[in-house]
C-alpha positions in Angstrom: 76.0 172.5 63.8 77.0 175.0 66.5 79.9 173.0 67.4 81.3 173.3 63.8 80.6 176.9 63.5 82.4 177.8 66.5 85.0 175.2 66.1 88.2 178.4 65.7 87.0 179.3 69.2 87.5 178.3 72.7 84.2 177.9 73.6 83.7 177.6 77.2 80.4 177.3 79.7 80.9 178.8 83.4 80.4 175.7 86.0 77.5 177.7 86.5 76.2 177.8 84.0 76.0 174.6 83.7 73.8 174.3 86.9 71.2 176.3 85.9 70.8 174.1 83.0 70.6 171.2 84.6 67.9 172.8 87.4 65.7 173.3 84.0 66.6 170.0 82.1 63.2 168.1 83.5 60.8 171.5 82.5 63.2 171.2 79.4 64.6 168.1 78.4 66.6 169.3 74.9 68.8 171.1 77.3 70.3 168.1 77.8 71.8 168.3 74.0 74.0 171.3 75.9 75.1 169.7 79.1 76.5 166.5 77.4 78.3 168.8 74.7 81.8 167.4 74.8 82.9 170.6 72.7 82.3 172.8 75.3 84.8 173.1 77.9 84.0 173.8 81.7 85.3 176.8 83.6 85.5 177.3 87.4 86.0 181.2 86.9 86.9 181.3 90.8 90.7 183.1 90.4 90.7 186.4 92.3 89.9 188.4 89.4 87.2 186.5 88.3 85.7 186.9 91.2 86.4 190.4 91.7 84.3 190.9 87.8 81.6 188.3 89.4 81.0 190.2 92.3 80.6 193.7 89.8 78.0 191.6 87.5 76.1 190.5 90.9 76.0 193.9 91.9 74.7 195.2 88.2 72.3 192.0 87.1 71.2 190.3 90.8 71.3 187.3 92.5 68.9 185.1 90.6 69.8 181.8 89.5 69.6 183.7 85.7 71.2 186.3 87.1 74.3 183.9 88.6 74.7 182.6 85.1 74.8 185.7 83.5 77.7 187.0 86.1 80.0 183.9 85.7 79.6 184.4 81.8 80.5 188.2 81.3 83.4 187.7 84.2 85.0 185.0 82.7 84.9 186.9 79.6 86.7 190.2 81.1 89.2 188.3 82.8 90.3 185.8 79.8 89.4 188.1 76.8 86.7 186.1 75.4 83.7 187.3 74.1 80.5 186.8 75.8 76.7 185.9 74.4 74.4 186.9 76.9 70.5 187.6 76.6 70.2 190.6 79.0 70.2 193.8 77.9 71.7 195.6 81.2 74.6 192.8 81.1 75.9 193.2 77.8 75.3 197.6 78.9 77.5 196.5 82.1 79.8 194.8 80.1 80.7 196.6 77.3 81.4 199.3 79.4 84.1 197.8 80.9 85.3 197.0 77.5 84.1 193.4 77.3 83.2 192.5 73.8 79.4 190.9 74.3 76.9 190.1 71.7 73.2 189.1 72.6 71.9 185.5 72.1 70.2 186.7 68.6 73.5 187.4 67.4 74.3 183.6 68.2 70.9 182.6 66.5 71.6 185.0 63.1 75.7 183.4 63.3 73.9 180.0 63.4 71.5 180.8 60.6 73.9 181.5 58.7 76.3 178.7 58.9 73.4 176.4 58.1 72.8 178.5 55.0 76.4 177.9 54.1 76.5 174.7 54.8 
């Protein structure tokens, strides 16, 4: 269902992203519904202004493996114009103060809600 609804998108998953996934996918084995997703397409995020935004977000969020995640998403989404969904309060802050449009994961949940509504 998500893949249809976001199918006029680019949707995109930070490599890693991806890892911290995969370090929950044996506490939580539906993750691996998202880490075989062949919609999503995987992004380094390692040019030099990706990493310049990275290195802000690490500064802001930490350095947990949540916190990693959380970076990689909000500085791929500054560099490449993309909009980010992100379930930290003080990320999205971060973020949309550097003009990064950023929506929190309930968004995501209430956008899928309603596209199974619809149809």
């Amino acid at each position: 269902m998500l893949d249809r609804l976001t199918a006029a998108y680019r949707r995109v998953v930070p490599q890693a992203v991806l890892d911290e996934l995969q370090a929950g996918e044996l506490a939580h084995p539906p993750l691996a519904d998202v880490l075989n997703a062949d919609w999503l397409e995987v992004v380094a995020g390692d040019g030099l202004a990706e990493l310049r935004a990275f290195a802000y977000y690490v500064q802001v969020l930490g350095a947990g493996l949540r916190d990693i995640g959380e970076a990689s998403v909000l500085a791929w989404a500054e560099v490449n114009g993309g909009i980010a969904v992100i379930d930290e309060r003080a990320g999205r802050q971060a973020a949309q103060a550097r003009g990064v449009v950023v929506h929190g994961t309930l968004w995501g949940s209430v956008a899928l809600a309603v596209g199974c509504l619809g149809g």
